[in-house]
C-alpha positions as CSV (number, residue, x, y, z in Angstrom):
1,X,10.1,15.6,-3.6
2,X,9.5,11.8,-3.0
3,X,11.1,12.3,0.4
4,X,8.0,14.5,0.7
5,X,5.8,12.6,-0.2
6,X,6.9,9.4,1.4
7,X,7.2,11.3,5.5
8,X,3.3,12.4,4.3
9,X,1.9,9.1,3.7
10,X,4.4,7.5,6.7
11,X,2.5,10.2,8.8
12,X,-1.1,10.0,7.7
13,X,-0.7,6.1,8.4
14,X,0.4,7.1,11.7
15,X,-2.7,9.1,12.5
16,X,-5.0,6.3,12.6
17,X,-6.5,3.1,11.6
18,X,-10.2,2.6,10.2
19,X,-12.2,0.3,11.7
20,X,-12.7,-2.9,9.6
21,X,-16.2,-4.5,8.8
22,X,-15.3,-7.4,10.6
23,X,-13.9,-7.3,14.0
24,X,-10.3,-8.3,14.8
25,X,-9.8,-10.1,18.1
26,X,-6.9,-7.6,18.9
27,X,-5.2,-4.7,18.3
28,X,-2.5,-6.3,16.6
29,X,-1.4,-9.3,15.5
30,X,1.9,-11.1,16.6
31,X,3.5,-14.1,17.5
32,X,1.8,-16.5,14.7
33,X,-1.5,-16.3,15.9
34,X,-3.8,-16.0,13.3
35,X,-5.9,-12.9,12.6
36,X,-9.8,-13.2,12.3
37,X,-10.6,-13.7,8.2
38,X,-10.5,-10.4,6.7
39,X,-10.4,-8.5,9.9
40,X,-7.6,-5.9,8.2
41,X,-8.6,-5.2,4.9
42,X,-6.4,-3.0,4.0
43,X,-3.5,-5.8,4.1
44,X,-1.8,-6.8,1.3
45,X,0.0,-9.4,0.0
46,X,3.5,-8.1,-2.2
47,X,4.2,-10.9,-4.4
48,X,7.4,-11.3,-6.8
49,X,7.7,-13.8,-10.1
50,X,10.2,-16.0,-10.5
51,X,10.2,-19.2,-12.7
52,X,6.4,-18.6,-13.6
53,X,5.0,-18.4,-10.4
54,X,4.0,-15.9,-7.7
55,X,5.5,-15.9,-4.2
56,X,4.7,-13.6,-1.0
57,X,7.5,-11.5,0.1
58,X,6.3,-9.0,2.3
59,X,2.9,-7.1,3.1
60,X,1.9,-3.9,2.9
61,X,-1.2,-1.6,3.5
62,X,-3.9,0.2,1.2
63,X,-3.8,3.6,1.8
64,X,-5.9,4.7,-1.4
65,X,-8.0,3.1,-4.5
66,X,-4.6,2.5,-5.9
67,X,-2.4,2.9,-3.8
68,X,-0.2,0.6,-1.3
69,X,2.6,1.3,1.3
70,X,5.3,-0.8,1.9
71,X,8.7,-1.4,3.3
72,X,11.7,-0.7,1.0
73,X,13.3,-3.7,1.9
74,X,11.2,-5.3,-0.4
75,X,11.4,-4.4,-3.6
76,X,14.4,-5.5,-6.0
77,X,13.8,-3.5,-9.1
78,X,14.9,-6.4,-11.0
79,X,11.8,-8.1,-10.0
80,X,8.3,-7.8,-11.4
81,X,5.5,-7.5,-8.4
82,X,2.1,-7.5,-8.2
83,X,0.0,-7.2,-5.3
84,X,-2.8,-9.0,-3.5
85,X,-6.0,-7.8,-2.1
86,X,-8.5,-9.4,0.3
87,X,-6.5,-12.5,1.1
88,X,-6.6,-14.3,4.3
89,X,-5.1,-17.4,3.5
90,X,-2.5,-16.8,0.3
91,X,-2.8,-20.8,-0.4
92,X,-6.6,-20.9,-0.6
93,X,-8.2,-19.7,-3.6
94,X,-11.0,-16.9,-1.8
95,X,-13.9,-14.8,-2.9
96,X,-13.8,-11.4,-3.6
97,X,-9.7,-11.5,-3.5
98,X,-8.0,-10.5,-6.9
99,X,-4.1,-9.9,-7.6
100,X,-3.4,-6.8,-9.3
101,X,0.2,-5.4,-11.3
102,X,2.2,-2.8,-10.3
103,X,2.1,0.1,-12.7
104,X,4.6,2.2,-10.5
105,X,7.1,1.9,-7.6
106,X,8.9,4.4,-5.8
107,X,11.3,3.7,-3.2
108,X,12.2,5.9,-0.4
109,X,15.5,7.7,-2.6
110,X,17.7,7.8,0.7
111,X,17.1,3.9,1.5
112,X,20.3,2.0,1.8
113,X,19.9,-1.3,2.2
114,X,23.7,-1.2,4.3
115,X,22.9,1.2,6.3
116,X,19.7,0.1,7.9
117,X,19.6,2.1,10.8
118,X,19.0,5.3,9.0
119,X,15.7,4.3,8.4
120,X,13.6,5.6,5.1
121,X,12.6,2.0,5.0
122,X,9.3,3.0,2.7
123,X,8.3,2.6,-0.5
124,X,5.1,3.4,-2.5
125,X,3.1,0.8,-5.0
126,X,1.1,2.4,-7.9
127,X,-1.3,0.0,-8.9
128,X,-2.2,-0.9,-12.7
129,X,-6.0,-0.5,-11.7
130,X,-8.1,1.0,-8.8
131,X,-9.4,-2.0,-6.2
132,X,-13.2,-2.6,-5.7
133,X,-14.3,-1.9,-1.8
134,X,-15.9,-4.8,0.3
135,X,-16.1,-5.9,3.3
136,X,-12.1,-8.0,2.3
137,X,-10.9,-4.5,0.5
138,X,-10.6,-1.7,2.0
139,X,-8.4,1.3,3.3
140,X,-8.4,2.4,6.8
141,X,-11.3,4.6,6.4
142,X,-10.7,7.3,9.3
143,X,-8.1,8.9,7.3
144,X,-9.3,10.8,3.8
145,X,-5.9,10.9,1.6
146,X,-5.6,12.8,-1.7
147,X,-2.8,13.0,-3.8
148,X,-1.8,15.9,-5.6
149,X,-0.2,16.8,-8.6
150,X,2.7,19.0,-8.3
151,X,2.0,20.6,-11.6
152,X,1.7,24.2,-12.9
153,X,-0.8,24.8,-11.8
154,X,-1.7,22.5,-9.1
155,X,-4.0,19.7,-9.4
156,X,-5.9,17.8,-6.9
157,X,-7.3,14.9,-7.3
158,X,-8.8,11.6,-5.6
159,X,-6.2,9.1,-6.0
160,X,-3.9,11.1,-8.6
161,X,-6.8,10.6,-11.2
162,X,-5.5,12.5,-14.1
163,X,-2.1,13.6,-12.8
164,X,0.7,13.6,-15.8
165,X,3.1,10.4,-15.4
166,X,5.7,12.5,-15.1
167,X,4.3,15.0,-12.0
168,X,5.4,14.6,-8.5
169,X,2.8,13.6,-6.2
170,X,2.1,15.3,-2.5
171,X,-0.4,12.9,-0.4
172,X,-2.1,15.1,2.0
173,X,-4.8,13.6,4.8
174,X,-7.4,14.8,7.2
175,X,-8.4,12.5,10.0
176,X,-12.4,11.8,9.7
């Protein structure tokens, strides 16, 4: 089931970005240059503990209220994460930024960190509490996602509100 649901939130990403309230200067940024302040607000910063203090390890995107996509790669499951939203500079102490704990992550079940070239390099953050929208926080905005339950019967919710721990979840989208 995961591999499901994984390839559907690997897809709806795909489909589209939304269009941030403030303008990047490109489509994409590379090579160390730095992006316009909170031009991609659904970036993330994946943090890990160790020794008392937080420290970036990867990014990821916000794809619902609480909900981040990231690469397998990682996540250690003998670390404890939380996540970063409407950063720009992860030194800097910024308005309207907040960290928030993982409640729930779910690695792609046929990674393998050996065999990298079989790809399924994607894993999905749960977070302990729904992020507030601004112009710093938000998910790409052309894609509407909704996770399901896959319960008896089904249940659809926004953002898996109410689903049982335990269900499975199906993320469906529709481009708007």
């Amino acid at each position: 089931m995961i591999p499901i649901v994984l390839a559907s939130v690997l897809i709806a990403s795909a489909l589209g970005c939304g269009t941030p309230a403030i303008e990047p200067l490109t489509s994409r940024v590379v090579n160390g240059v730095d992006a316009t302040p909170h031009s991609w607000p659904w970036q993330i910063s994946l943090q890990y503990e160790r020794n008392g203090a937080w420290r970036h390890t990867c990014g990821g995107s916000l794809i619902a209220a609480n909900w981040v996509m990231t690469a397998a790669h990682c996540i250690n499951e003998k670390l404890k994460y939380r996540v970063h939203v409407g950063k720009h500079n992860l030194v800097d102490l910024e308005a309207g930024s907040k960290a928030i704990l993982t409640d729930k992550i779910i690695v792609h079940r046929q990674w393998n960190p050996v065999l990298v070239a079989i790809g399924n390099d994607i894993a999905l953050i749960k977070l302990s509490e729904s992020v507030a929208l601004s112009d710093h926080v938000q998910w790409p905005v052309s894609l509407q996602l909704r996770l399901c339950c896959l319960t008896s019967p089904p249940a659809t919710s926004p953002a898996g509100a109410g689903c049982p721990p335990e269900a499975p979840l199906l993320i469906s989208c529709s481009r708007l």
